[in-house]
C-alpha positions as CSV (number, residue, x, y, z in Angstrom):
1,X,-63.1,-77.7,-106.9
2,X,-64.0,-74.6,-108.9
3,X,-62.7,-72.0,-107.1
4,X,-60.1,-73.6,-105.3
5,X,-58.2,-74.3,-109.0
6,X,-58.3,-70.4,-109.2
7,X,-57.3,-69.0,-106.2
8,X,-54.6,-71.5,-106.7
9,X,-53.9,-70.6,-110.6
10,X,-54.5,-74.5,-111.5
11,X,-55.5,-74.9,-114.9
12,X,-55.6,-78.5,-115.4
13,X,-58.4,-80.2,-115.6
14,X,-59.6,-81.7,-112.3
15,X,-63.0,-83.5,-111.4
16,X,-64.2,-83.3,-107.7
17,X,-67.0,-85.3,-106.2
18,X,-67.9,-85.1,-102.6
19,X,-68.0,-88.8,-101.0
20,X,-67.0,-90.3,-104.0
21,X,-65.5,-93.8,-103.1
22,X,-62.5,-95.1,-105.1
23,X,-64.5,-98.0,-106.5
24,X,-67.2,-95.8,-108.5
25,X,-67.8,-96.3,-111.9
26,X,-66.8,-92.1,-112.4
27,X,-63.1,-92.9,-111.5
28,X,-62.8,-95.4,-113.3
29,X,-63.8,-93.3,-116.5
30,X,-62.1,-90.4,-115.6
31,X,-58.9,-92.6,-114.8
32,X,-58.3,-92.7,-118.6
33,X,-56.7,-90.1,-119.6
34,X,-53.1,-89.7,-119.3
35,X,-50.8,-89.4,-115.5
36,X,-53.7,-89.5,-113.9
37,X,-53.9,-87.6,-109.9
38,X,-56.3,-89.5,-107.8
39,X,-57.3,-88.3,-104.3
40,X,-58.5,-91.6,-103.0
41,X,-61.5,-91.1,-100.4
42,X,-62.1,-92.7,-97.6
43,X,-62.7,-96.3,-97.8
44,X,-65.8,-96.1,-95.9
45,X,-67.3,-94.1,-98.8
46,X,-70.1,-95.7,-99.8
47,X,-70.5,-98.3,-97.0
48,X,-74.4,-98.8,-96.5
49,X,-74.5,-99.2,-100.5
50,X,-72.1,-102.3,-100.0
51,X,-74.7,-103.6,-97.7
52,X,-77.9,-102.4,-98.7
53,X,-77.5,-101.7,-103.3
54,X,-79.6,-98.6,-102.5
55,X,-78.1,-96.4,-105.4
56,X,-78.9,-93.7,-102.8
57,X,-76.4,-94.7,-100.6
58,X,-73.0,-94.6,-102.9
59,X,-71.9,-91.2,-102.1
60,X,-72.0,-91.1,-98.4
61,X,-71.0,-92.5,-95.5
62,X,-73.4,-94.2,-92.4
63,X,-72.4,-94.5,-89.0
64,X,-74.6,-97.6,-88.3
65,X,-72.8,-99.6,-91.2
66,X,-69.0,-98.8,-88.3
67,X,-68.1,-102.6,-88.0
68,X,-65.1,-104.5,-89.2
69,X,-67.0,-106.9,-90.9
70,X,-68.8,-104.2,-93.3
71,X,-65.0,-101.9,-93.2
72,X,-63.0,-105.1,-94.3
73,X,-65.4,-105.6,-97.3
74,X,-65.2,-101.8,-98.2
75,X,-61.7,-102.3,-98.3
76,X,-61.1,-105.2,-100.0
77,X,-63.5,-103.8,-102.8
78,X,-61.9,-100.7,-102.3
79,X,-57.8,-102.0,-103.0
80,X,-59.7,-104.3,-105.8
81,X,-60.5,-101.4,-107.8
82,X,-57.1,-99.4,-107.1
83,X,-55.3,-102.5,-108.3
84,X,-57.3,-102.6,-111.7
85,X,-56.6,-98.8,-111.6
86,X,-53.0,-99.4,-110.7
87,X,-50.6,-98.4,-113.8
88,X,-47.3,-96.7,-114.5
89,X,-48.2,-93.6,-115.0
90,X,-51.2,-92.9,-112.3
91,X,-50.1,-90.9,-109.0
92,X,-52.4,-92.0,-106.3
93,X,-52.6,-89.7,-102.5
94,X,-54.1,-91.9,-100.0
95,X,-55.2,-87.9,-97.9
96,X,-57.9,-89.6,-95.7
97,X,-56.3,-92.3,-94.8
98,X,-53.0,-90.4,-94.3
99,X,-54.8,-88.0,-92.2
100,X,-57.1,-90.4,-90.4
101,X,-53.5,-92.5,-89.1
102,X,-51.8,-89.5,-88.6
103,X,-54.8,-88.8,-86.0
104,X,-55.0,-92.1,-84.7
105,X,-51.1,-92.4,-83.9
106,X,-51.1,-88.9,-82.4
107,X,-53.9,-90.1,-79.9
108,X,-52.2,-93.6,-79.2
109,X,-54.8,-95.6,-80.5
110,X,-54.1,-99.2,-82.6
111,X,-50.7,-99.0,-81.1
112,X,-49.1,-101.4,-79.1
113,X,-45.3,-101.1,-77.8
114,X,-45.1,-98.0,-80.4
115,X,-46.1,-100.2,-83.0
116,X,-48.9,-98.9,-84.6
117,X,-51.8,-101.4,-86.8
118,X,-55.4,-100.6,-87.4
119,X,-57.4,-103.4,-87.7
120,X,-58.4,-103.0,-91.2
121,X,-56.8,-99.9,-93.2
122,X,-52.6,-99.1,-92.6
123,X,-50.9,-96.6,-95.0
124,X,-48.0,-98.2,-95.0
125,X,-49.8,-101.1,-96.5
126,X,-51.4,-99.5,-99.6
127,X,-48.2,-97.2,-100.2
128,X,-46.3,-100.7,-100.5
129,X,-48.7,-102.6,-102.4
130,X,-49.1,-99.7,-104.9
131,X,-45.6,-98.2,-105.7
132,X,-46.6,-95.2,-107.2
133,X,-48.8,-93.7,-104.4
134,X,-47.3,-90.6,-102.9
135,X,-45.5,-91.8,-99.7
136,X,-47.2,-90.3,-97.4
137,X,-46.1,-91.2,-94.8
138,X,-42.4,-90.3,-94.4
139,X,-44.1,-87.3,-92.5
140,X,-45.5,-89.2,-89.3
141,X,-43.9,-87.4,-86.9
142,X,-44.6,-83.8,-88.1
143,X,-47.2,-81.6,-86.7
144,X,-49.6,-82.0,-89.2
145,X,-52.6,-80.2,-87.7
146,X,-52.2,-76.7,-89.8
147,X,-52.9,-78.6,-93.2
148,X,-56.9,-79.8,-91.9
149,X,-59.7,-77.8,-90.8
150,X,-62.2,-80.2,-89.4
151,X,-63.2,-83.6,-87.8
152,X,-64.0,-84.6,-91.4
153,X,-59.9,-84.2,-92.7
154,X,-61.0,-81.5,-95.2
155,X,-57.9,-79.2,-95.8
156,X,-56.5,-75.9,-94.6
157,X,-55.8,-73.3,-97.6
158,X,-52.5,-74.5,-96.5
159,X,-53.1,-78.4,-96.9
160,X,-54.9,-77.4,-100.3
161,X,-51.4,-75.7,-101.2
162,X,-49.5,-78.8,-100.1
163,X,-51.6,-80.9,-102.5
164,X,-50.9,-78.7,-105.0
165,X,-47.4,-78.9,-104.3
166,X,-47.6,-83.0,-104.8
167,X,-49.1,-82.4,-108.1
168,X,-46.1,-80.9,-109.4
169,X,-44.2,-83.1,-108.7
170,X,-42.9,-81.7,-105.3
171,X,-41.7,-84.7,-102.6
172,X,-43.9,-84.7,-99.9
173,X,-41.2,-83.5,-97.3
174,X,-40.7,-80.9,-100.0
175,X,-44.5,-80.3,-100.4
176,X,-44.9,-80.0,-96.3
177,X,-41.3,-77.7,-95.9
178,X,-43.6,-75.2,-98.8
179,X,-46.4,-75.5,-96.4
180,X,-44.6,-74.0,-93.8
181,X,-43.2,-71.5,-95.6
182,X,-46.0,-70.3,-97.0
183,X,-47.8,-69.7,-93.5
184,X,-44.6,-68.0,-91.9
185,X,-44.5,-65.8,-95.0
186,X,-48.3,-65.5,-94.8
187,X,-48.5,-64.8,-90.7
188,X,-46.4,-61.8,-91.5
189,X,-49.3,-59.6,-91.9
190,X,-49.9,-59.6,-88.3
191,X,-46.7,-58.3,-87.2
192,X,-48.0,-54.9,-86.7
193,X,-50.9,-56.1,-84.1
194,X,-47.9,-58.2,-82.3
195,X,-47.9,-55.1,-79.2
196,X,-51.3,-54.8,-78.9
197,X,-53.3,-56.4,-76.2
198,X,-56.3,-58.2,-76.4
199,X,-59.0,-60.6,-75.4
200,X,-60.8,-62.9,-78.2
201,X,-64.0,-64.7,-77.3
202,X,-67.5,-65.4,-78.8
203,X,-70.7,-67.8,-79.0
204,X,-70.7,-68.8,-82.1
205,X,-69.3,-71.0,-84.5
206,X,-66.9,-68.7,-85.8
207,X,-65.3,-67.9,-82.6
208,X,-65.2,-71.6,-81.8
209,X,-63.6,-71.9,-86.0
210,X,-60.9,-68.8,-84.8
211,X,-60.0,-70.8,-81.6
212,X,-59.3,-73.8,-83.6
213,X,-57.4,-72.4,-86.2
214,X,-55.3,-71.1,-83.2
215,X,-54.9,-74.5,-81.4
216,X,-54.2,-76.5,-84.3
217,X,-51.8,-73.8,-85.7
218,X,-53.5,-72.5,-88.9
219,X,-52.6,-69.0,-87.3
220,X,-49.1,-68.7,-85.8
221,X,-49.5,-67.3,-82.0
222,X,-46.2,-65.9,-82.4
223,X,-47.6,-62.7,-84.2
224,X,-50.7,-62.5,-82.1
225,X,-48.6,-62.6,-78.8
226,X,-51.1,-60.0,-77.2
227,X,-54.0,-61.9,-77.8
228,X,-55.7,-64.0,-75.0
229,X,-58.5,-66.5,-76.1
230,X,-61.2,-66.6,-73.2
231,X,-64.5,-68.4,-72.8
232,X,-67.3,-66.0,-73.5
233,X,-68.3,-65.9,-69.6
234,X,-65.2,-65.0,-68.2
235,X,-64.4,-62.5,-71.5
236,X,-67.4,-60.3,-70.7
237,X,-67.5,-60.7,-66.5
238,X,-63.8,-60.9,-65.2
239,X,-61.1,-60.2,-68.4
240,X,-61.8,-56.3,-68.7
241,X,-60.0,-56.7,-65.2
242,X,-56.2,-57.0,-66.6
243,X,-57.2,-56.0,-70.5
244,X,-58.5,-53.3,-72.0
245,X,-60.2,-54.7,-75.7
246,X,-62.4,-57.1,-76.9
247,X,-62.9,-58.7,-80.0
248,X,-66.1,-60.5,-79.6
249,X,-67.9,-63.0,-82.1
250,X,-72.0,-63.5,-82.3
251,X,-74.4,-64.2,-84.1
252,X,-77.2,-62.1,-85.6
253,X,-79.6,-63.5,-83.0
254,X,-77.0,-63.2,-79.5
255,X,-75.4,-59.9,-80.9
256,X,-79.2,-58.4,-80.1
257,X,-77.9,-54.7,-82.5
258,X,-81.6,-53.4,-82.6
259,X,-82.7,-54.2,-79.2
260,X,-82.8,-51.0,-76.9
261,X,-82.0,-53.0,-73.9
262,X,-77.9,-53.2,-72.7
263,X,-76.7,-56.9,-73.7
264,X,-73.7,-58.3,-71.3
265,X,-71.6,-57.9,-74.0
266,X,-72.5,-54.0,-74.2
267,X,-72.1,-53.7,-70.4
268,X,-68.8,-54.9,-70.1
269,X,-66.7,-52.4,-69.2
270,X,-63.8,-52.7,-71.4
271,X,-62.5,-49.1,-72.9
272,X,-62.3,-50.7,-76.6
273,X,-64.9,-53.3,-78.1
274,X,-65.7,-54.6,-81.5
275,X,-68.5,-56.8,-82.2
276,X,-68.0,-59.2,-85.5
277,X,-71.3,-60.3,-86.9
278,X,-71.3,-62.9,-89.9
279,X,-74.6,-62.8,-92.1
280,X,-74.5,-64.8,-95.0
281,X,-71.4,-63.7,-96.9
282,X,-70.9,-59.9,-95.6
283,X,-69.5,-59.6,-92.0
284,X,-70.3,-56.5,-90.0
285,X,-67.8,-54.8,-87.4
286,X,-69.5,-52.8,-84.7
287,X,-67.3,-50.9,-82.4
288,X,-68.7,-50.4,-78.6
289,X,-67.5,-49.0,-76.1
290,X,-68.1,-49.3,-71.5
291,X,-72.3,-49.7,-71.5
292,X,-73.1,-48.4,-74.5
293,X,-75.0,-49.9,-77.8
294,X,-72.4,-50.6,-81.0
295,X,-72.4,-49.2,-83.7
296,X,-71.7,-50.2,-87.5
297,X,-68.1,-49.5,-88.2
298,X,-67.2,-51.2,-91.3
299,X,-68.8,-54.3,-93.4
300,X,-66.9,-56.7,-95.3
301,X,-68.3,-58.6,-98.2
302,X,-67.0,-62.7,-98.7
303,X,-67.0,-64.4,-101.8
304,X,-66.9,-68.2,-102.4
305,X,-62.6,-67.9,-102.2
306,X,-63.0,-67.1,-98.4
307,X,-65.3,-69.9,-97.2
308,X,-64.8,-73.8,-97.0
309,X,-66.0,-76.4,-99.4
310,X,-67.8,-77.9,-96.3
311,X,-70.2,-75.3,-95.3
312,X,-71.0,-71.7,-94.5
313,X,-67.7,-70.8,-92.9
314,X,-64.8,-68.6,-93.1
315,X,-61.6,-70.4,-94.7
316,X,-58.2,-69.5,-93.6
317,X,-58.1,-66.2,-96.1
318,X,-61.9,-65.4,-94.7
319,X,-60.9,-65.6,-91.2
320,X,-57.5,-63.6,-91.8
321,X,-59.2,-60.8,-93.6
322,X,-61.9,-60.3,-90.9
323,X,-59.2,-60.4,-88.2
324,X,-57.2,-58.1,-90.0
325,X,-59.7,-55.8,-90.5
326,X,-61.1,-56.0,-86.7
327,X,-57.3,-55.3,-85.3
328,X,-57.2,-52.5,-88.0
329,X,-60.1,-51.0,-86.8
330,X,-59.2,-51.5,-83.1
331,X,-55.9,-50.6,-83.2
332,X,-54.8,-48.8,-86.4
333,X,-57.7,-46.0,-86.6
334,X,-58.8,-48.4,-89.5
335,X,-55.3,-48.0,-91.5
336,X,-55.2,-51.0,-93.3
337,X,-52.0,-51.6,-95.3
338,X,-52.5,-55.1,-96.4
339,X,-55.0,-57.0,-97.9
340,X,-55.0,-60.9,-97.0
341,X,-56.5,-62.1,-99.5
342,X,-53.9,-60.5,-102.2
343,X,-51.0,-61.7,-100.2
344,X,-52.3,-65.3,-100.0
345,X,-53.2,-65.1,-103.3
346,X,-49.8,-63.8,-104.6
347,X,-47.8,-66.4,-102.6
348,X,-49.7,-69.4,-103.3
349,X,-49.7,-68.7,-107.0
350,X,-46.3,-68.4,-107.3
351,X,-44.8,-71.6,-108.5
């Protein structure tokens, strides 16, 4: 939660647990103190310690506890604690659950004749039964993908700014219309690259993060209307046909730099290529060109503000600076007259 309050110029005091289920003995003592915020987890937090009293198993989550018998006592412990929580002035935000539904409802499932009803867990169940949970669900029916990041529900910089707009009191219709602004004013910065041509594809995790953020809409296409996402096959044997550049993500072993040998990638005969490399938390650009080796163009180094909580990834301001910077490089002589990080920073701070 550390560096999320700054880049997002919260000062309040906030405690943040991973796996933490709403019934722990921690929320419960940190639920004292006055208008209280509570992000309640996923019911299923803490599962196999409802079966098993392992003290090892509180904080997590196991697949082979999945059955209704084991969910429906998780949740009846689960609304047990939040009605012993429950007071005037507490603000709870059921964000798994909202986000889990959301899911489930854009996919059909649990829903009969439109009617949708999970067989354990509904939002619109808990919102009633607790009055002064965030109604989360007026937005069913919006495209909600831009505000996650993963198969887990953790959120986009953007659903990280929408929470922050429902802790200041903002509606959530009012937090979610912020949301949006705040990418269209972020996706700005890649008007200039909106002429340029070019072909996106990779083998490794971060190519396969990029291509999400695209599908899900983290990134806006509409300022990246040159840009073609392409499997890595077809990218390096059959796209040089109708484009000219490739942006290409690898990592440090499949890139292959210091071998003398021609990789596939440095055969393809496209007239402009750039290689993006993450190791650990620099990135290295190598430009290439038609059967020849790269060569180091430019690093960028990360800090903890441009990766995800979950893991060794870029987050939305991470992945924006490194395309900005390859774009730059490929199509602006390296001219860079923004900086990503300082215009998300800037906008997000800024109520």
């Amino acid at each position: 939660m550390g560096k999320a309050k700054k880049f997002f110029d919260i000062n309040d005091v906030f405690y943040g647990h991973g796996s933490l289920p709403i019934w722990h003995e921690k929320v419960k003592q940190l639920s004292q103190s006055a208008y209280p915020f509570i992000m309640v987890g996923d019911f299923r937090f803490g599962n196999a310690y409802l079966v098993t009293n392992n003290p090892k198993d509180m904080c997590s989550i196991k697949k082979e506890f999945f059955n209704i018998q084991t969910d429906k006592r998780a949740f009846d412990v689960s609304i047990d604690s939040l009605d012993r929580l429950n007071r005037h002035d507490i603000r709870l935000v059921f964000w798994c659950l909202f986000i889990r539904e959301y899911k489930n409802r854009s996919s059909g499932k649990y829903t009969v004749n439109g009617d949708y009803k999970h067989p354990v867990w509904n939002l619109g169940f808990v919102e009633e039964r607790f009055k002064n949970s965030i109604k989360l669900s007026s937005l069913f029916g919006q495209d909600l993908d831009f505000l996650i990041i993963d198969g887990s529900n953790h959120p986009s910089t953007y659903g990280y700014y929408f929470l922050k707009m429902l802790y200041r009191g903002k509606s959530p219709v009012e937090a979610f219309n912020c949301a949006l602004e705040l990418r269209k004013a972020f996706s700005k910065i890649f008007k200039i690259f909106e002429s340029d041509r070019f072909v996106v594809s990779g083998t490794n995790k971060s190519f396969k993060l990029f291509k999400n953020y695209m599908n899900w809409g983290v990134f806006e296409s509409r300022q990246l209307s040159g840009m073609e996402l392409r499997p890595a096959e077809e990218a390096i044997f059959s796209s040089h046909k109708y484009c000219d550049n490739l942006l290409y993500f690898a990592g440090e072993e499949n890139a292959k730099i210091d071998s003398d040998q021609l990789s596939h990638f440095d055969n393809s005969p496209y007239r402009r290529k750039l290689l993006v490399v993450k190791k650990s938390n620099k990135t290295y650009f190598y430009e290439s060109f038609s059967k020849c080796k790269p060569t180091l163009k430019y690093v960028l180094a990360h800090d903890a503000e441009d990766e995800e909580v979950a893991g060794d990834m870029y987050n939305l301001v991470g992945m924006s600076q490194v395309l900005y910077v390859a774009l730059s490089l490929m199509f602006k002589e390296g001219l860079m007259t923004n900086n990503p990080y300082c215009v998300m920073k800037k906008l997000v701070s800024r109520f």
